[in-house]
C-alpha positions in Angstrom: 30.1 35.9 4.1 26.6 35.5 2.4 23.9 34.1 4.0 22.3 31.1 2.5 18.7 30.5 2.2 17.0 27.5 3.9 16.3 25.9 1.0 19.8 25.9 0.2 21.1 25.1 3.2 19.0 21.7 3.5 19.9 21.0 -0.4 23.4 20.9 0.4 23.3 18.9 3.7 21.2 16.3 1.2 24.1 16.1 -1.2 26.9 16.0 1.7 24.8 12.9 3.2 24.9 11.3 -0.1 28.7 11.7 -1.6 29.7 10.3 2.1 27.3 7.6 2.2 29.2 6.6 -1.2 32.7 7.0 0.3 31.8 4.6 3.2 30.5 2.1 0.3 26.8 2.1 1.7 24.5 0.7 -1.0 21.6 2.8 -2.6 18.1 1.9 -1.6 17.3 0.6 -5.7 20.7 -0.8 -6.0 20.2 -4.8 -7.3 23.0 -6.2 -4.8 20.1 -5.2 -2.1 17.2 -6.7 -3.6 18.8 -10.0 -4.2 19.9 -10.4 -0.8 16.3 -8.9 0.6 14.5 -12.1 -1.8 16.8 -14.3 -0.4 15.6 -13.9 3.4 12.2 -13.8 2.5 12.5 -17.0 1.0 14.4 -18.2 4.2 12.2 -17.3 6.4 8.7 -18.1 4.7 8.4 -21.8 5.7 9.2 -20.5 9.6 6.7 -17.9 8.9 3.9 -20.4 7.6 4.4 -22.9 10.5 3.6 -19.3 13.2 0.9 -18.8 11.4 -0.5 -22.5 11.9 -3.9 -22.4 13.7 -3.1 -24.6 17.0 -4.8 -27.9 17.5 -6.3 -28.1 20.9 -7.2 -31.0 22.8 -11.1 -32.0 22.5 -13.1 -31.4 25.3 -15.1 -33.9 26.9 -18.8 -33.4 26.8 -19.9 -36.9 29.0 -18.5 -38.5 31.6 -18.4 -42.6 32.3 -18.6 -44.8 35.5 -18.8 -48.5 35.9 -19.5 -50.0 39.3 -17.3 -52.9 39.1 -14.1 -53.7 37.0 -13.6 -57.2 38.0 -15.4 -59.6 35.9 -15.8 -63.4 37.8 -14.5 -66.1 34.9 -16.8 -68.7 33.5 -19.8 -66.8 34.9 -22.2 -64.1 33.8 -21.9 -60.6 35.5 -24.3 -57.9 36.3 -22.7 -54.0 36.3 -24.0 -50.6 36.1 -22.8 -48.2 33.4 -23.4 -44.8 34.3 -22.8 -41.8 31.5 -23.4 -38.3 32.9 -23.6 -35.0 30.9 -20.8 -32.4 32.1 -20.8 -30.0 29.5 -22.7 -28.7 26.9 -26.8 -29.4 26.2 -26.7 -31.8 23.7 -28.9 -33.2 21.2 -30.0 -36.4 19.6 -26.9 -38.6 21.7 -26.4 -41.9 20.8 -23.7 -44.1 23.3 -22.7 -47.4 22.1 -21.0 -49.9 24.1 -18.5 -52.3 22.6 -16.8 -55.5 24.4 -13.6 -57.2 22.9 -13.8 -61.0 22.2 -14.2 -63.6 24.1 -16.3 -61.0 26.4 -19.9 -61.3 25.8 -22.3 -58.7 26.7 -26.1 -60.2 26.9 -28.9 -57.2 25.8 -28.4 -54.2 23.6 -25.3 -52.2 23.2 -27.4 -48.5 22.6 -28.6 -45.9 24.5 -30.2 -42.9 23.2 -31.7 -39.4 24.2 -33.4 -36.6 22.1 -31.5 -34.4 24.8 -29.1 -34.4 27.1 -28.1 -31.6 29.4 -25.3 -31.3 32.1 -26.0 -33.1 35.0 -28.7 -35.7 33.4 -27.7 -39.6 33.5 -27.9 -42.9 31.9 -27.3 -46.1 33.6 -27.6 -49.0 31.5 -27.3 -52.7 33.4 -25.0 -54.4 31.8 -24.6 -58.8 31.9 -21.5 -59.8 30.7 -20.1 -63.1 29.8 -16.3 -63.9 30.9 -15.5 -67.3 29.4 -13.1 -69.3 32.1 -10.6 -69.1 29.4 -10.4 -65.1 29.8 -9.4 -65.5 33.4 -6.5 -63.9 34.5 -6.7 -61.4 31.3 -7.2 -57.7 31.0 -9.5 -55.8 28.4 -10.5 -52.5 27.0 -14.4 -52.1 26.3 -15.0 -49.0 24.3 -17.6 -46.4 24.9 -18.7 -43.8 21.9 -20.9 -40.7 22.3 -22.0 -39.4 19.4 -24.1 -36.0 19.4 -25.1 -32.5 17.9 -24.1 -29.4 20.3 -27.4 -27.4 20.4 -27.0 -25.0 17.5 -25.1 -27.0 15.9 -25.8 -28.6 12.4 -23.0 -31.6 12.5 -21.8 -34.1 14.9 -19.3 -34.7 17.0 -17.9 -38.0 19.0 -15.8 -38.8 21.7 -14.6 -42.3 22.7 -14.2 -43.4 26.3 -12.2 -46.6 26.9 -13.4 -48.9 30.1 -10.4 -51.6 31.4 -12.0 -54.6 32.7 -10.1 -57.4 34.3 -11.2 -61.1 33.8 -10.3 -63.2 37.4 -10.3 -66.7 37.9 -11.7 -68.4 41.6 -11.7 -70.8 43.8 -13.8 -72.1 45.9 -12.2 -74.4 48.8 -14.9 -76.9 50.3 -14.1 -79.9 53.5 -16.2 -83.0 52.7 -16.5 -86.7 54.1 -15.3 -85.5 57.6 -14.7 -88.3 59.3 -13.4 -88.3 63.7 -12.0 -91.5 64.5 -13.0 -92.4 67.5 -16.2 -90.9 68.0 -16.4 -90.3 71.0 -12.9 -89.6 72.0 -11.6 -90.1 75.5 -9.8 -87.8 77.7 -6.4 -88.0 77.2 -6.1 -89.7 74.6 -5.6 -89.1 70.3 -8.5 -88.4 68.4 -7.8 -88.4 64.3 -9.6 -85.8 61.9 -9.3 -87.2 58.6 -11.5 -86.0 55.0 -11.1 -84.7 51.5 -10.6 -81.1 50.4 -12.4 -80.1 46.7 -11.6 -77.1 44.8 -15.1 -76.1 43.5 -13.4 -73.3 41.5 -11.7 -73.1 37.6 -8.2 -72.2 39.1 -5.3 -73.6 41.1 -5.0 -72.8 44.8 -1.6 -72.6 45.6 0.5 -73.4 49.0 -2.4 -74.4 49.7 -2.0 -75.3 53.8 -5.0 -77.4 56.3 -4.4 -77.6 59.7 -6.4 -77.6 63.2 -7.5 -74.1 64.7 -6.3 -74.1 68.1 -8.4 -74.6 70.6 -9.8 -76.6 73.8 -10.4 -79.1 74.0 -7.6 -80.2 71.6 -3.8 -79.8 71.8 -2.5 -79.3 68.7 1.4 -80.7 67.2 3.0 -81.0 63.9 0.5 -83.5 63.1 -1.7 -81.6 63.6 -1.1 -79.5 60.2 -0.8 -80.9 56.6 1.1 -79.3 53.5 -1.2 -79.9 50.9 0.4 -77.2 48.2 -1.5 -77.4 44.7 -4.7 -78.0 45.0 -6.4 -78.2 41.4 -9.9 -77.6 40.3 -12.6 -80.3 40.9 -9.5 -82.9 42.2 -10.6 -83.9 45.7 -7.2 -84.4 47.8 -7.5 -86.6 50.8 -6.3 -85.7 54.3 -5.6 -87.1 58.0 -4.9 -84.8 61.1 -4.2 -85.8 64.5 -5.0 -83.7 67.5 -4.7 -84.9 71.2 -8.1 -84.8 74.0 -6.7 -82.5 77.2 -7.1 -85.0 80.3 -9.2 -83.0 82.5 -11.5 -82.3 79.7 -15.5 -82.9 81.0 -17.9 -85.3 79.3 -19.8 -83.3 76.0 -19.6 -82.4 72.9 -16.8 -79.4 71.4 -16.7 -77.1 68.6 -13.6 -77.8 66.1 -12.5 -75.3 63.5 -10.0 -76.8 60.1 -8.4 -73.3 58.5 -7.2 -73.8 54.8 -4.7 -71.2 53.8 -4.0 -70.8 50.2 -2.8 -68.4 47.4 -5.3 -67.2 44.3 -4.6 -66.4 41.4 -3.4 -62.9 42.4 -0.7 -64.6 44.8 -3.2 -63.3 47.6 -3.2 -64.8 50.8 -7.0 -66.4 51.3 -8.4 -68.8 54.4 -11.3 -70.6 54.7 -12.7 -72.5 58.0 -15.2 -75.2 58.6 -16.1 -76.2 61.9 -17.6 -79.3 63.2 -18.0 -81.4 66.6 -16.3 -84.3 68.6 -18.2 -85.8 71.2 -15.6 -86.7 74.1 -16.3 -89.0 77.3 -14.7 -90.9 80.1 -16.2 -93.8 78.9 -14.2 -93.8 75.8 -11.0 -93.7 77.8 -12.2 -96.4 79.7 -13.2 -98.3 76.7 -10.3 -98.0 74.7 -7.7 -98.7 77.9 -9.8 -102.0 78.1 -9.1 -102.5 74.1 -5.5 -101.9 74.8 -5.2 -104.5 77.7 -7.1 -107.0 75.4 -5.6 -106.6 72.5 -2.6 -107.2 74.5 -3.9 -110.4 75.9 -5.1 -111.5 72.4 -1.6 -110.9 70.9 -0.1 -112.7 73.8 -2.4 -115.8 73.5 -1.9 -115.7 70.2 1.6 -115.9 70.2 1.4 -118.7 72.5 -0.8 -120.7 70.6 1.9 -120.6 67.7 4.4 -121.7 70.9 2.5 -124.5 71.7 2.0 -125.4 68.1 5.5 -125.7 67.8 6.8 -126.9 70.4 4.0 -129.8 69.5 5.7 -129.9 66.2 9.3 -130.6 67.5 8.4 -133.4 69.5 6.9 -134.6 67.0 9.7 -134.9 65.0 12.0 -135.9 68.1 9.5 -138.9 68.5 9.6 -139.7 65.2 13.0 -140.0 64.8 13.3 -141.8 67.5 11.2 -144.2 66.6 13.2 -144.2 63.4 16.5 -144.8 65.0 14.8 -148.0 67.4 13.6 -149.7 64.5 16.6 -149.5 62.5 18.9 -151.1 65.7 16.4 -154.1 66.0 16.3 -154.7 62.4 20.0 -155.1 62.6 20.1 -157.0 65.5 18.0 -159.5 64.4 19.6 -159.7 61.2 22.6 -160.5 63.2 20.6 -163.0 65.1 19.2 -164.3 62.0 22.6 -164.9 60.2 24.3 -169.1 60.8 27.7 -169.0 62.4 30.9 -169.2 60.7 
């Protein structure tokens, strides 16, 4: 057998590859069927390719940092807050922060605040007086707060927005006027009646709005001692009467007496407010007013019997006078008999 060179040998093994390659029906490297089908996927998978390739659009980071001291704004009234801004990131430079307030909010005094620079850690706190119109109460808002800066080294500026929610709540104010203890003083023993009027002072409703006596000595409290007085409205005074009793033993001076109103605001939270006054109580009372009973009763009774007497006055009257009526009518016709010849 002769021996075949390398060169040979490895030019042969290419040609073997090749005419088995065909039998199997691979397709050359330069054939068109491949080229089509290679254009084809690359025009697939471009658009996938260019959305990869998209830079990703991070979140900003916040450079400042905002506190208010109060969110509750009082309606119908002006209101005095704090604003505080506070650097938390980068040193910045020429910051302007601008405040704005959604209608019908009103904010007294300038809405700017600016510094040259601003590093991390410095502050601003800007006094704010806003203006809640009675009308805003029981509404939410959003104030706005922009920051708008260079980053040192920076040529252009940036901003960030800060949003603030501020709620607008109505109030009432509950007062106990024209108090009025009847009698004064009160005896041991006996009933002593609280009466008044309760105001609402405020711009909104109180609601299940309740009054009643505070227990304590010397009273003894009962259900008339309490009074449902449910919606009470702004600046519509709504009269009231309580009655308490006086303990017997209770000693000659003067007490302490506490009225508690219970109500609802306009958040449907439960709210009280007391007023306390004195009753002056004294044996001499209980005295006085037993001697008032027993002569009213004998007043009543006298008078009832003059109205007796009166009548029974009246009815013999009339028994006389008919009388009379009836005697002169049988001598009239008697001596009209008498008066009459014979037949």
């Amino acid at each position: 057998m002769a021996k075949l060179s390398k060169t040979n040998y490895y030019h042969n093994l290419r040609e073997l590859n090749a005419s088995a390659g065909n039998r199997r029906g691979s397709v050359p490297v330069n054939s068109p069927r491949k080229l089509i089908v290679a254009s084809f996927l690359l025009i697939t998978l471009l658009p996938v390719a260019s959305l990869c390739l998209q830079p990703v659009q991070a979140d900003p980071v916040s450079e400042l940092s905002v506190q208010v001291t109060a969110n509750v704004l009082r309606a119908g009234s002006n209101n005095t807050i704090t604003m505080r801004v506070t650097g938390i990131g980068k040193l910045l430079a020429n910051l302007d922060v601008s405040l704005t307030l959604p209608s019908p909010l009103v904010l007294f005094g300038d809405n700017h605040w600016r510094r040259s620079s601003f590093g991390p850690g410095e502050t601003i706190d800007a006094t704010l007086m806003i203006f809640a119109p009675a009308s805003a109460a029981g509404n939410s808002y959003q104030a706005t707060v922009n920051g708008l800066y260079k980053e040192a080294g920076e040529t252009t500026y940036s901003q960030e927005s800060h949003t603030v929610g501020l709620l607008v709540r109505g109030w009432t104010d509950l007062v106990i006027y024209d108090l009025l203890v009847t009698p004064s003083p009160a005896g041991p023993g006996l009933s002593v009646e609280i009466s008044g009027s309760l105001l609402n002072r405020g711009i909104t409703s109180a609601m299940f709005t309740n009054l009643t006596i505070k227990p304590q000595p010397p009273l003894i409290v009962s259900s008339q001692s309490v009074s449902y007085m449910g919606q009470v409205d702004a600046n519509a005074p709504a009269p009231f009467s309580l009655t308490a009793d006086i303990e017997p033993g209770t000693a000659d001076g003067r007490y302490a007496v506490t009225l508690v109103v219970y109500y609802q605001d306009d958040l449907h939270m439960n709210q009280q407010v007391e007023t306390s006054f004195f009753i002056d109580v004294s044996h001499a009372a209980t005295q006085t007013q037993t001697t008032t009973r027993a002569t009213g009763v004998v007043s009543s009774v006298l008078e009832y019997a003059q109205y007796l007497i009166l009548l029974v006055i009246v009815v013999v009257v009339v028994l006389l006078v008919r009388r009379f009526r009836k005697r002169s009518s049988k001598n009239a016709l008697q001596t009209r008999r008498t008066s009459m010849p014979p037949t």
